[in-house]
PADREN-673905 format. One record per residue (C-alpha): z, x, y. Coordinates in nm, 2 decimals. Last residue first. Layout:
N
      c3      c1      c2
       Z       X       Y
...
***
This chain:
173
      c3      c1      c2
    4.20    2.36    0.30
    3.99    2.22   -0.01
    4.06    1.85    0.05
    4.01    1.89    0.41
    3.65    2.08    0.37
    3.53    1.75    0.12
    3.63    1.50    0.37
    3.29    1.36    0.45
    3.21    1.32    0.11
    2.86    1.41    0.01
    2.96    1.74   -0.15
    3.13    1.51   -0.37
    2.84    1.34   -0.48
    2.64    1.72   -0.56
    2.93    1.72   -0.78
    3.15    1.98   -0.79
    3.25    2.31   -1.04
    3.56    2.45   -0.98
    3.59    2.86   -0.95
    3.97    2.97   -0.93
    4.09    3.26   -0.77
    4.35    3.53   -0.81
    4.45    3.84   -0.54
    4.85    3.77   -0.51
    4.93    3.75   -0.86
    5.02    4.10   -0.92
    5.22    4.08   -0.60
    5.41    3.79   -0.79
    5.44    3.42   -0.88
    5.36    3.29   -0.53
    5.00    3.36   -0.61
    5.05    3.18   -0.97
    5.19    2.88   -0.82
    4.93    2.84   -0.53
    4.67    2.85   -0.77
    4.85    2.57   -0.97
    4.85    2.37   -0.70
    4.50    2.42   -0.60
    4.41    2.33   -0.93
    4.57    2.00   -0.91
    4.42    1.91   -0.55
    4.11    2.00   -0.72
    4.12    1.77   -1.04
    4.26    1.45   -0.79
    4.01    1.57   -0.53
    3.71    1.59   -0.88
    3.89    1.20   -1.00
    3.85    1.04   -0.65
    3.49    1.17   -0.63
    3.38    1.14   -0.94
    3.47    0.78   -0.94
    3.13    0.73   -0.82
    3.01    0.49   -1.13
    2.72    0.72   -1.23
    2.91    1.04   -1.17
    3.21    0.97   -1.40
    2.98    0.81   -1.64
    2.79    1.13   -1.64
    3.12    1.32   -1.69
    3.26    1.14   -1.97
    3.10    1.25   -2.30
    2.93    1.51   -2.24
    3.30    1.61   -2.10
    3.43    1.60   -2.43
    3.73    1.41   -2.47
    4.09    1.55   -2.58
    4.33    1.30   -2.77
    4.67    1.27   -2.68
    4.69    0.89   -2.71
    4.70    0.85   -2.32
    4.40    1.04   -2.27
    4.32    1.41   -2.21
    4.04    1.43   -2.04
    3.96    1.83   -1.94
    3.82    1.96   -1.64
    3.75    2.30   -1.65
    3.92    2.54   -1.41
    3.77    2.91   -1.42
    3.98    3.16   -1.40
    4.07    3.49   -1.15
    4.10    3.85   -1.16
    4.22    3.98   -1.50
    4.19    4.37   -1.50
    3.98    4.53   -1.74
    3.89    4.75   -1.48
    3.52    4.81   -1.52
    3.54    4.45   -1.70
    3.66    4.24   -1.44
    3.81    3.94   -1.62
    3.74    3.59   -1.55
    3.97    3.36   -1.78
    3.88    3.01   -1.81
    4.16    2.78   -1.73
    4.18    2.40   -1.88
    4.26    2.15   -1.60
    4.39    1.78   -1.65
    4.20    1.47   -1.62
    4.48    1.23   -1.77
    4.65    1.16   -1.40
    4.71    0.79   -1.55
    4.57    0.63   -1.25
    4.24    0.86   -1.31
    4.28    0.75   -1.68
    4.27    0.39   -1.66
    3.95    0.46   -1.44
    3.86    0.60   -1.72
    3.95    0.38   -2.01
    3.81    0.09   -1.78
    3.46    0.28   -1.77
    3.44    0.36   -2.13
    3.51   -0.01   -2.16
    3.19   -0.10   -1.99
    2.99    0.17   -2.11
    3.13    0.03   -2.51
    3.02   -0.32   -2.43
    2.66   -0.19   -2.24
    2.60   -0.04   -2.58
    2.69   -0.29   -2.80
    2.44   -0.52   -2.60
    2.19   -0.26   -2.64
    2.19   -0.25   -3.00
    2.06   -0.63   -2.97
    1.73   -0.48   -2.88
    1.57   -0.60   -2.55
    1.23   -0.49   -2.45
    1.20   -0.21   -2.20
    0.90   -0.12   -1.99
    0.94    0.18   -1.75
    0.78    0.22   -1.42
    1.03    0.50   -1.28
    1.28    0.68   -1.58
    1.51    0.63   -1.83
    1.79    0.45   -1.62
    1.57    0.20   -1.44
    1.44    0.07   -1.81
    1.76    0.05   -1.97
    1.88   -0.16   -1.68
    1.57   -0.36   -1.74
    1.65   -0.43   -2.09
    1.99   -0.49   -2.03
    1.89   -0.76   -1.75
    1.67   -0.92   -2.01
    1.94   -0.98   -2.25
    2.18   -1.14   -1.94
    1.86   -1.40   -1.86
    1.79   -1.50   -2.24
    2.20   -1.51   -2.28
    2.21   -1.77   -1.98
    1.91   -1.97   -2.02
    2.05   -2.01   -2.40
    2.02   -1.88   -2.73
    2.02   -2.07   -3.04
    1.70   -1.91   -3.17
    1.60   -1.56   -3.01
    1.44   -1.60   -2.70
    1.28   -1.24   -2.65
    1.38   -1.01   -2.38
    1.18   -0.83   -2.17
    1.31   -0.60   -1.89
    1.06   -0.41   -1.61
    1.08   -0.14   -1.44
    0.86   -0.17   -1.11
    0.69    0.13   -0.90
    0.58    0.10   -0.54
    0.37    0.38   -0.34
    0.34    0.36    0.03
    0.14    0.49    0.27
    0.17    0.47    0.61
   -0.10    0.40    0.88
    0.13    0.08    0.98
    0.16   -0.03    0.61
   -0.05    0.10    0.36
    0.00    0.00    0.00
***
């Protein structure tokens, strides 16, 4: 399309679902919605038809993203320090901090598994100043521990979202 000398190009995903017997407006309606979230996710001008896999699948996202925002009021993102060594020396010289969920149960989740939902949903944000504030604590700790402990750092990877936030200098400071 050009509008006003400009061009414009327009892509559509698109979400088909079939009326399976017994089903209503309703389910015919919420099927094809799936579909077509399926669609935006994997990519511009898709075509998705509904599979009733899907529905399981939006189920578990759904309460994947209860559990975590369950766990940001929990405080269950927790961090797990690398080790950075300088190896002319052999002297340790800072860490790495890798976040970590640890839920309620005690069991540890892999961040495959929960980052990307983290990112999709925005609660990146509170959960990385939660994650950093923590780290910075800790950092504080071990510099206040000793002379030896006066020159450490910690890396912490961010998300590009998080960059985005127009407090992301006060959180570090």
């Amino acid at each position: 399309f050009v509008i006003r000398e400009q061009e414009l190009f327009i892509t559509a995903s698109i979400g088909i679902a079939l009326a399976a017997p017994g089903a209503t407006p309703d389910d015919l309606l919420r099927d094809a919605d799936t579909a077509m979230t399926r669609a935006r996710v994997g990519g511009r001008g898709r075509i998705e038809v509904f599979e009733t896999g899907m529905r399981q699948q939006v189920l578990e996202r759904l309460q994947l993203d209860a559990a975590l925002r369950l766990g940001l009021e929990n405080h269950e993102f927790l961090p797990h320090y690398q080790p950075i060594v300088d190896l002319a020396s052999g002297r340790l010289v800072g860490f790495e901090a890798l976040m970590r969920w640890q839920r309620g149960d005690g069991r540890l989740v892999s961040p495959a598994v929960f980052v990307p939902t983290l990112e999709e949903s925005g609660l990146i944000v509170p959960v990385g100043r939660q994650f950093v504030e923590d780290v910075c604590a800790q950092l504080k700790a071990w510099r206040a521990s000793g002379p030896d402990s006066r020159h450490l750092w910690v890396n912490v990877n961010f998300a590009s979202s998080q960059f985005a936030e127009p407090d992301v200098l006060e959180t570090l400071l």
